[in-house]
C-alpha positions as CSV (number, residue, x, y, z in Angstrom):
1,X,89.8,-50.7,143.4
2,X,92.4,-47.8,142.6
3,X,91.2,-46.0,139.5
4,X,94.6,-46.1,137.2
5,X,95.9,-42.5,137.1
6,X,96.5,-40.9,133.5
7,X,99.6,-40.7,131.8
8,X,101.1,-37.1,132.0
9,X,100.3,-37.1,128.0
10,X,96.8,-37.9,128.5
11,X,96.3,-35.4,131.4
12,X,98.1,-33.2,128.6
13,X,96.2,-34.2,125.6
14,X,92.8,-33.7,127.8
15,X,92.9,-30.1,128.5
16,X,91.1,-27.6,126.2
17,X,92.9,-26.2,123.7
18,X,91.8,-23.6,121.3
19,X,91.1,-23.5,118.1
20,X,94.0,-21.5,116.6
21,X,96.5,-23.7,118.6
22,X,94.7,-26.9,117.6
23,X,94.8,-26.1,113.7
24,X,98.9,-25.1,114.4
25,X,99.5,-28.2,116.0
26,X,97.3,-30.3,113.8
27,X,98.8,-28.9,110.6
28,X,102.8,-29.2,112.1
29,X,101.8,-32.7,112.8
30,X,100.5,-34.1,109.3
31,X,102.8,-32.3,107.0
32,X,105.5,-34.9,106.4
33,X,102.1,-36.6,105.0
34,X,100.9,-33.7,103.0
35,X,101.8,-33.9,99.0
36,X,103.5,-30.2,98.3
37,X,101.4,-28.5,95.2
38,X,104.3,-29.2,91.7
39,X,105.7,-25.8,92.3
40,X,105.8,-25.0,95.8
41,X,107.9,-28.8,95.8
42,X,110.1,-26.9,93.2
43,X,110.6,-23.8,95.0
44,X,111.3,-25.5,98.4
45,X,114.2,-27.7,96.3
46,X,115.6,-24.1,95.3
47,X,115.8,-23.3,99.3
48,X,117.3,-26.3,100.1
49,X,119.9,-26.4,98.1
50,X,120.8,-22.6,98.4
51,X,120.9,-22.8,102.0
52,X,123.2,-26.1,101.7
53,X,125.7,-24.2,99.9
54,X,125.5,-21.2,102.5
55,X,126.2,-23.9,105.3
56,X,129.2,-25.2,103.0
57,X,130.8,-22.1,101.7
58,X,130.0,-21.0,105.6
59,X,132.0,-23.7,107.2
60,X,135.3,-21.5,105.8
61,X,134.5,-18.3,107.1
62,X,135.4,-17.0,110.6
63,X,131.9,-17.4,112.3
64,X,131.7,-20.8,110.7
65,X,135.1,-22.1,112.3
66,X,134.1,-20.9,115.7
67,X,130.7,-22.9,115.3
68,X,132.6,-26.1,114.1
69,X,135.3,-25.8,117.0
70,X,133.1,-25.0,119.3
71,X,130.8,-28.1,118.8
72,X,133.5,-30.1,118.2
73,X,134.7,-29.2,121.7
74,X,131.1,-30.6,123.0
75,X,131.5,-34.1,122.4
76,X,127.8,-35.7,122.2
77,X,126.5,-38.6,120.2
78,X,127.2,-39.4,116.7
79,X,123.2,-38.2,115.7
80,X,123.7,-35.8,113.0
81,X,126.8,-33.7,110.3
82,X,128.1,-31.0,110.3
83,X,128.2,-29.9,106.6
84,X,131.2,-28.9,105.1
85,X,133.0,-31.1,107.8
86,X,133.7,-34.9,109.0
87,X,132.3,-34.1,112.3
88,X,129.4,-36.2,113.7
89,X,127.7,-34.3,116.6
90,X,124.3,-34.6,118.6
91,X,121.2,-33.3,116.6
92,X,121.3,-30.1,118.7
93,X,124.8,-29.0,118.6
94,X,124.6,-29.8,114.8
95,X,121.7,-27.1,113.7
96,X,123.3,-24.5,116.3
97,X,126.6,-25.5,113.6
98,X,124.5,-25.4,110.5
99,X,122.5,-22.5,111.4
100,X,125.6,-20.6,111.9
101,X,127.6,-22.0,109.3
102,X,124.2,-20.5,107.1
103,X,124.4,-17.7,107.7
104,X,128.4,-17.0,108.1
105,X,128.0,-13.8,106.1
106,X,125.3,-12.6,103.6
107,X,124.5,-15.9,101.3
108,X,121.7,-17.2,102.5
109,X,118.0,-16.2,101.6
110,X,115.3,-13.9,103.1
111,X,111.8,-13.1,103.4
112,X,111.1,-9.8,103.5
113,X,107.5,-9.5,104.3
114,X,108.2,-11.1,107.7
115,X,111.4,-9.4,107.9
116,X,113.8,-12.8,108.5
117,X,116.0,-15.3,106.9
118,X,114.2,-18.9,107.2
119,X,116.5,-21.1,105.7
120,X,119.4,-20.4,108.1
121,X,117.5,-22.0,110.6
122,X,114.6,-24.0,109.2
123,X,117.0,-26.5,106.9
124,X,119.7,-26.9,109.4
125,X,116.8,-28.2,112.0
126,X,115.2,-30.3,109.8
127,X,118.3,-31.9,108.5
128,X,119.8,-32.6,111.9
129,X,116.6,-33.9,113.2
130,X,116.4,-35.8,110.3
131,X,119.8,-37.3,110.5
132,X,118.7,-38.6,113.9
133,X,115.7,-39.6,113.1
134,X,116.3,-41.3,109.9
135,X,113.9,-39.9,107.7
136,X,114.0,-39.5,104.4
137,X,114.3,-36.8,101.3
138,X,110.5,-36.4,101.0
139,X,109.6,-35.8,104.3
140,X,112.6,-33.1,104.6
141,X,111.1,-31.3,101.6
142,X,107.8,-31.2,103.5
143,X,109.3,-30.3,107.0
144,X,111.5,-27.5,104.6
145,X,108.2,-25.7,103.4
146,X,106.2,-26.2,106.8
147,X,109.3,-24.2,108.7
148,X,109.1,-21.3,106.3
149,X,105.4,-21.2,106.7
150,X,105.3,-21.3,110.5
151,X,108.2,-18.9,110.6
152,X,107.0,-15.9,108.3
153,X,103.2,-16.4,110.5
154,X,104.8,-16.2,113.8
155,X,106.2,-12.6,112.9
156,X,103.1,-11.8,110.9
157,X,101.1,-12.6,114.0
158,X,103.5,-10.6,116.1
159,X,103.1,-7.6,113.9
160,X,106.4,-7.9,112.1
161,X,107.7,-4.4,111.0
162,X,106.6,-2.9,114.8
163,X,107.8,-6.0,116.5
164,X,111.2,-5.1,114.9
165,X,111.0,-1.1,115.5
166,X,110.0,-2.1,119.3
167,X,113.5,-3.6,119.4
168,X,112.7,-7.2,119.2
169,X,114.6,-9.3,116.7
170,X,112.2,-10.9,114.3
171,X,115.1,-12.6,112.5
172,X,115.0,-15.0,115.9
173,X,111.5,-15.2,116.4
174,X,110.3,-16.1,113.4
175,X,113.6,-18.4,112.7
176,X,112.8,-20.2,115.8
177,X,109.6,-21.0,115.4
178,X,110.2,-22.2,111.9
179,X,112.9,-24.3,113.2
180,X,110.5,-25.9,115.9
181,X,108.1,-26.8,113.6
182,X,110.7,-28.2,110.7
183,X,111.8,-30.3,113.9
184,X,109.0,-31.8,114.9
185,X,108.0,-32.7,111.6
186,X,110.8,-34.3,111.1
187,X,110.9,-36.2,114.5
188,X,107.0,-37.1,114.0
189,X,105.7,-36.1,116.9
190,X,101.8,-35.8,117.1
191,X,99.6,-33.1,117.5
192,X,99.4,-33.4,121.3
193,X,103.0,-33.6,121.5
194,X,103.4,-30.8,119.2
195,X,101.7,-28.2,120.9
196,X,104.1,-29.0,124.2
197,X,107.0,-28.3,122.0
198,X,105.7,-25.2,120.5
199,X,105.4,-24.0,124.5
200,X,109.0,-24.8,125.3
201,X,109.4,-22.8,121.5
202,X,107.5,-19.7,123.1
203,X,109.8,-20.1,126.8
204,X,112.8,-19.9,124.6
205,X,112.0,-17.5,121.6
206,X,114.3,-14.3,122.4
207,X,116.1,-11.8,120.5
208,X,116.6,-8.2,120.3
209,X,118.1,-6.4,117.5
210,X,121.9,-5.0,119.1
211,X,122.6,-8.1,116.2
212,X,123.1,-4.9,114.2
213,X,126.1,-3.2,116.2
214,X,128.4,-6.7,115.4
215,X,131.3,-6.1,113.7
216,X,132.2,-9.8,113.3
217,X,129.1,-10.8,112.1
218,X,130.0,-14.2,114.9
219,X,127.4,-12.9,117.1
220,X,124.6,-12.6,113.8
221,X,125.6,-15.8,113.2
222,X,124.1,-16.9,116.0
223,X,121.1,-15.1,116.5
224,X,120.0,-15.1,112.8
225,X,120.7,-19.3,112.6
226,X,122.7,-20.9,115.2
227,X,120.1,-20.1,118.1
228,X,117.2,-20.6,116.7
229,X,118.2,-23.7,114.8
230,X,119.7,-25.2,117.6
231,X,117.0,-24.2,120.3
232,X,113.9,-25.0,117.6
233,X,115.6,-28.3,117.7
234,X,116.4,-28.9,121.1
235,X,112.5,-28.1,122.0
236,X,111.3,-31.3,119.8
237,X,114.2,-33.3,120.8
238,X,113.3,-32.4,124.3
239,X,109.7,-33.6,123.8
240,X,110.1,-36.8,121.7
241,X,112.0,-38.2,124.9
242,X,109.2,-37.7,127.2
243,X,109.0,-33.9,127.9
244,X,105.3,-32.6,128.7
245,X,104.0,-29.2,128.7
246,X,101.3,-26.6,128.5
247,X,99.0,-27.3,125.9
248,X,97.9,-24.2,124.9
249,X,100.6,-21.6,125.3
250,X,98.8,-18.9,122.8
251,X,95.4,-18.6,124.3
252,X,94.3,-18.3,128.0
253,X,96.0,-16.4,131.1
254,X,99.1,-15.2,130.6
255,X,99.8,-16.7,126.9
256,X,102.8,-15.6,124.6
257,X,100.5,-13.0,122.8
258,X,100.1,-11.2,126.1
259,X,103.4,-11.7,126.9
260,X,103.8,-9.5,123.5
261,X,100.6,-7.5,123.7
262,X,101.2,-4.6,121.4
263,X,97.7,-2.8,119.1
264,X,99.9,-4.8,116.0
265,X,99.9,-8.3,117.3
266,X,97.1,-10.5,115.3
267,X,97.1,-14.2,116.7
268,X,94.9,-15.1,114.2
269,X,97.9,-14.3,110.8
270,X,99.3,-17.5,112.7
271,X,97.8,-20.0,110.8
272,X,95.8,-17.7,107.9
273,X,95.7,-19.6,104.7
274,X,97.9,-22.5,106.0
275,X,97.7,-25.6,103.2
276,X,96.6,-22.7,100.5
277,X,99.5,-19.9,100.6
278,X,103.3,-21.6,101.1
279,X,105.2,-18.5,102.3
280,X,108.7,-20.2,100.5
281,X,106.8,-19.2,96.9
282,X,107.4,-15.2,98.8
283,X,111.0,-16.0,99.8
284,X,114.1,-14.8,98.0
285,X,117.1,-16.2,96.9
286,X,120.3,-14.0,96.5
287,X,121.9,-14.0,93.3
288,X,124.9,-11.9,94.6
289,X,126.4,-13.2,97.9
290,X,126.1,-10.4,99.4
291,X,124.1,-8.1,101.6
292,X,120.5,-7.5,100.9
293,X,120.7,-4.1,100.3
294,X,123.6,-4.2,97.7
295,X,122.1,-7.1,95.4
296,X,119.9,-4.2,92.9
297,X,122.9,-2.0,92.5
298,X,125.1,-5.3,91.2
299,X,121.8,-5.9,89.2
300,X,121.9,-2.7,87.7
301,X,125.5,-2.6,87.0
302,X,125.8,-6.2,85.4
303,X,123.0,-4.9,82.9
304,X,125.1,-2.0,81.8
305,X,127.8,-4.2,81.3
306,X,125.7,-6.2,79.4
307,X,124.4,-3.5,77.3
308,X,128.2,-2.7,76.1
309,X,131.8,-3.6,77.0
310,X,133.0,-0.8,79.7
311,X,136.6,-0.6,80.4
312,X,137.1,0.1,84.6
313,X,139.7,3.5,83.0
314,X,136.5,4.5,81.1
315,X,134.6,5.3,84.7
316,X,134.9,9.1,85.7
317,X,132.5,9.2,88.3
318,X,129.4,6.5,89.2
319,X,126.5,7.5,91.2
320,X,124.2,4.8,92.7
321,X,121.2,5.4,94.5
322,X,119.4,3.1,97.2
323,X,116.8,3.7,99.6
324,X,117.8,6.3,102.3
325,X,117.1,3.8,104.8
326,X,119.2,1.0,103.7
327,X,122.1,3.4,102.5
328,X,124.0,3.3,106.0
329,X,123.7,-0.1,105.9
330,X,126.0,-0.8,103.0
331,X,128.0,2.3,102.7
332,X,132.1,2.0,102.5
333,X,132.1,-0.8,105.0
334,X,135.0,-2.7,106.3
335,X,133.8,-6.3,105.3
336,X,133.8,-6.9,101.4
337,X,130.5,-8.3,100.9
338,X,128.7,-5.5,102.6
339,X,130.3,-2.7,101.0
340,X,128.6,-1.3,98.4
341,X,131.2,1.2,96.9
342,X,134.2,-2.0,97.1
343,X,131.5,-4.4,95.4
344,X,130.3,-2.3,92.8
345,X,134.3,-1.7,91.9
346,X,134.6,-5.2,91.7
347,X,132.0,-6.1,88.9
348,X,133.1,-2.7,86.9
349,X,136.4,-3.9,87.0
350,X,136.0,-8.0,86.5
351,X,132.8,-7.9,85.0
352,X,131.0,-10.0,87.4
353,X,131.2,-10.7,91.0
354,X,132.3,-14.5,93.0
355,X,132.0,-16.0,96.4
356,X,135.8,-15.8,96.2
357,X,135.7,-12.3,95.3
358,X,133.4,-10.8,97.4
359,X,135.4,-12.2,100.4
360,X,138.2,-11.0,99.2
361,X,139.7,-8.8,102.3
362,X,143.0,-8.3,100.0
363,X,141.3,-6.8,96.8
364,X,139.6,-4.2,99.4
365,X,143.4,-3.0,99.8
366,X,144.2,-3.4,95.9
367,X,145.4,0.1,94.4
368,X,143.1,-0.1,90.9
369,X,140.1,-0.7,93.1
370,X,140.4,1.4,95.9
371,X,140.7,4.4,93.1
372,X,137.6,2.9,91.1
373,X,136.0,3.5,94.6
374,X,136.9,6.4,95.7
375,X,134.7,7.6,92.2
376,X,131.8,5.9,93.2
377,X,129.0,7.8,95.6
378,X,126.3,6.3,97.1
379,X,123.3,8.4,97.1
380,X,120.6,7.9,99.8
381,X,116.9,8.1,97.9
382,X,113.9,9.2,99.3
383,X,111.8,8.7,96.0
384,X,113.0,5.0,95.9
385,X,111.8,4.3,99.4
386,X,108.5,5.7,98.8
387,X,108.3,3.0,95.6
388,X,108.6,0.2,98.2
389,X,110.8,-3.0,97.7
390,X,114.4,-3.0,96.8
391,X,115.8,-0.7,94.0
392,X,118.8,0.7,92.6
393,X,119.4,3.5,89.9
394,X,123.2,3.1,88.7
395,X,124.3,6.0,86.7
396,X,127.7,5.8,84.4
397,X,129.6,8.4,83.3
398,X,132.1,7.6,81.4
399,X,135.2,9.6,79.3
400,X,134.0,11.2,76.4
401,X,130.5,12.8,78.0
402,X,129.0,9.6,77.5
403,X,126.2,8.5,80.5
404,X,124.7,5.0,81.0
405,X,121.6,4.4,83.6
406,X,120.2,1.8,84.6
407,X,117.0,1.4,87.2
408,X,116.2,-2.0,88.9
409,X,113.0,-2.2,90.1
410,X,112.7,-5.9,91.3
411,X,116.3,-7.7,92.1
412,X,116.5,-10.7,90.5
413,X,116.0,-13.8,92.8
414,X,113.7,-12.3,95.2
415,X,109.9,-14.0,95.0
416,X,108.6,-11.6,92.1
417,X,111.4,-12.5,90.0
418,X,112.5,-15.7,91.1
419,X,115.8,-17.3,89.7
420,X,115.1,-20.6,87.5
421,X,116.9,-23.8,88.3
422,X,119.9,-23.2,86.1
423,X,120.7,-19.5,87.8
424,X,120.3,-21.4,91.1
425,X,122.5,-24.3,90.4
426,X,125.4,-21.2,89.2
427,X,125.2,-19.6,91.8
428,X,125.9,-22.8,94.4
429,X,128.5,-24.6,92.7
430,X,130.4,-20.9,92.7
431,X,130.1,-22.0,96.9
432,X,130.0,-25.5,96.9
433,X,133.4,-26.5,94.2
434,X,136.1,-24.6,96.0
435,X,135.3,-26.7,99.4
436,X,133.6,-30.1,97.5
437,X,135.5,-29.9,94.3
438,X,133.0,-29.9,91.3
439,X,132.5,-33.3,91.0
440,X,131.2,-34.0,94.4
441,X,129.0,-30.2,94.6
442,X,127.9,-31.5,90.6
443,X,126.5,-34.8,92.6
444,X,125.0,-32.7,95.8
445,X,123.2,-30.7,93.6
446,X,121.6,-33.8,91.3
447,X,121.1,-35.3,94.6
448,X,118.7,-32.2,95.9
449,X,116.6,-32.0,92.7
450,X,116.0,-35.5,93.0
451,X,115.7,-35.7,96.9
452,X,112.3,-37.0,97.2
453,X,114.0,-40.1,96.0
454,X,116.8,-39.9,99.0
455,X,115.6,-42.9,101.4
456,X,117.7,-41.9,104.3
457,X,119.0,-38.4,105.3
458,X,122.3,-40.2,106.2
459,X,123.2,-41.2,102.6
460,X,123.5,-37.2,101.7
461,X,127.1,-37.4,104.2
462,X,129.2,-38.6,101.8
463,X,128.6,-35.4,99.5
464,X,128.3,-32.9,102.2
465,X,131.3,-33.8,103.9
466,X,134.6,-31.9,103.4
């Protein structure tokens, strides 16, 4: 009698696997059935709904439109939206969309410790995959949080800052591998079946950092949220319909980790305090949308606003200093929302700053503030990159020989001083009511602090479609 052969997922499930990849796998597996602690639930909500308003507000800017038209031109099953559109798509096609859509310009949020942006791919995964799946509110909450903690551990393990310098673009790696584990969550695969995903996730992780020589900020798009999303996606996708593969692609000959040998890569920071330290609670939120490096010096310059009312005539000469490294970054560039001098122009002269505004291309030609700009200098600091984190010292002087400083130490929104739920929900219906109209971003919005209660991804269409 003909012994029955195994099934290529038993063969699979039989080889040994080590520990580090069995606790990964185990933990992606079970977290759609793992309560979030009150506040980490709370925070993930804040995430959610930031980076919903990114992919909204997104879906009108240049990079966004490519990424719609693009996918529209692909055809595919009906599986999943496109927010901020009408279009239906296949689960894949819609993340690489929504991850780009994300992170269309400088909106969406960061972790900084890990050195990428989680939510541009992380969300759009988990809600496409989702969408297919037809899970519900809870479970995308919990797939949320499990992408930002497998994402910020990947580049930990990798050795993030050295990864980076090397030339390697964490902003993919760690996105990608976020996005892979948000989408299997959400498609419920099991731990076996995991752990072949997360080796087609190592095949494809890629990225090197020429992200930074893009003028268009199309290409960024891509690599920060549209290829990870999409590719994070397509390796669960790939592996719910039958796909097998190696079981243990960190540990033994030739893993990933010697694929990346470096003296900074630590396999082990891949699954450090997973269940007891949620890496969204160390994630930031932008107040301002705009670049990373710009958001203290708005800080700074909305407080001395607040302090007294300051007439734009009033401003002789403003100095604001950043850290050296950063400075180049930001400094008199030809895109409005990464332009430090046009930005901080802006709030001197309107007294705040908008998602309209800062996209403004026209107001970077506008008389009154090109002259306001030509007054301001930006001031590379050596003393404020030795204090670590992201500061800004604004200095004032004003007609009359009168001087106003301000110094902000910690930008508001990032993890140490986090945004409440009010400042959140400000900020996103500044993106979401000139594309929904505020009655339908006032209903997303409820709809996100309350989507534990959402049965079925699918019902959220009606609100995020434009």
């Amino acid at each position: 009698m003909t012994a029955k052969t195994p099934s290529p997922r038993t063969r699979a499930a039989a080889l040994p696997v080590s520990p580090l990849t069995e606790a990964l796998s185990d933990y992606i597996a079970r977290a759609t059935r793992r309560p979030l602690p009150t506040d980490v639930a709370e925070k993930t909500r804040h995430h959610l709904l930031d980076t919903l308003a990114a992919m909204i507000s997104g879906s009108r800017l240049a990079p966004g439109r490519m990424a719609v038209d693009y996918v529209r031109s692909q055809g595919g099953a009906k599986e999943a939206c496109v927010p901020g559109t009408r279009l239906l798509t296949t689960a894949v096609n819609a993340a690489l969309a929504g991850g780009m859509l994300a992170h269309a310009d400088e909106t969406d949020d960061s972790h900084q410790a890990s050195f990428h942006h989680p939510g541009c791919a992380v969300v759009p995964a988990a809600l496409a995959m989702g969408e297919r799946e037809g899970r519900g509110g809870r479970a995308l909450l919990r797939a949320v949080a499990l992408g930002y903690d497998i994402g910020a551990r990947a580049n930990f393990a990798l050795g993030a800052m050295h990864f980076h310098l090397a030339g390697h673009s964490t902003h993919s790696f760690g996105a990608h591998f976020g996005a892979t584990a948000a989408a299997c969550a959400m498609a419920g695969l099991d731990a076996p079946r995991v752990r072949s995903a997360l080796a087609y996730a190592a095949q494809l992780a890629s990225g090197i950092s020429t992200w930074m020589r893009d003028p268009d900020h199309v290409e960024k798009a891509f690599d920060f949220g549209g290829m990870p999303a999409s590719q994070g996606t397509a390796c669960a996708a790939m592996v719910a319909h039958g796909f097998t593969g190696v079981q243990d692609v960190f540990a033994g000959e030739r893993n990933f980790f010697v694929a990346y040998s470096s003296p900074h890569v630590r396999p082990e920071l891949f699954v450090e305090a997973l269940g007891s330290r949620y890496e969204v609670m160390q994630s930031n939120i932008k107040k301002w949308s705009v670049g990373s490096p710009i958001q203290a010096a708005l800080d700074s310059t909305e407080a001395l606003l607040a302090r007294q009312p300051i007439r734009a005539s009033e401003v002789e000469r403003v100095v604001v200093e950043i850290q050296d490294h950063e400075a180049a970054v930001v400094d008199n560039r030809d895109m409005p929302d990464i332009c430090l001098q046009h930005l901080v122009a802006l709030m001197l002269i309107d007294g705040t700053v908008t998602f309209a505004s800062t996209h403004d291309v026209a107001r970077m030609r506008d008389a009154k503030v090109r002259a306001l700009r030509r007054r301001i200098e930006l001031r590379p600091s050596t003393e404020l990159t030795a204090a670590g984190g992201r500061q800004a010292i604004v200095t004032l002087k004003l007609s009359g020989n009168r001087e106003l400083r301000h110094h902000t130490e910690v930008v508001k929104g990032t993890w140490q001083n986090p945004m409440n739920r009010g400042e959140v929900e400000t900020k996103c219906m500044d993106l979401l009511g000139p594309v929904l109209g505020s009655r339908r971003a006032r209903a997303l919005i409820d709809a996100v602090w309350s989507i534990e209660r959402v049965a079925d991804l699918r019902e959220l269409r009606p609100l995020l479609r434009a």
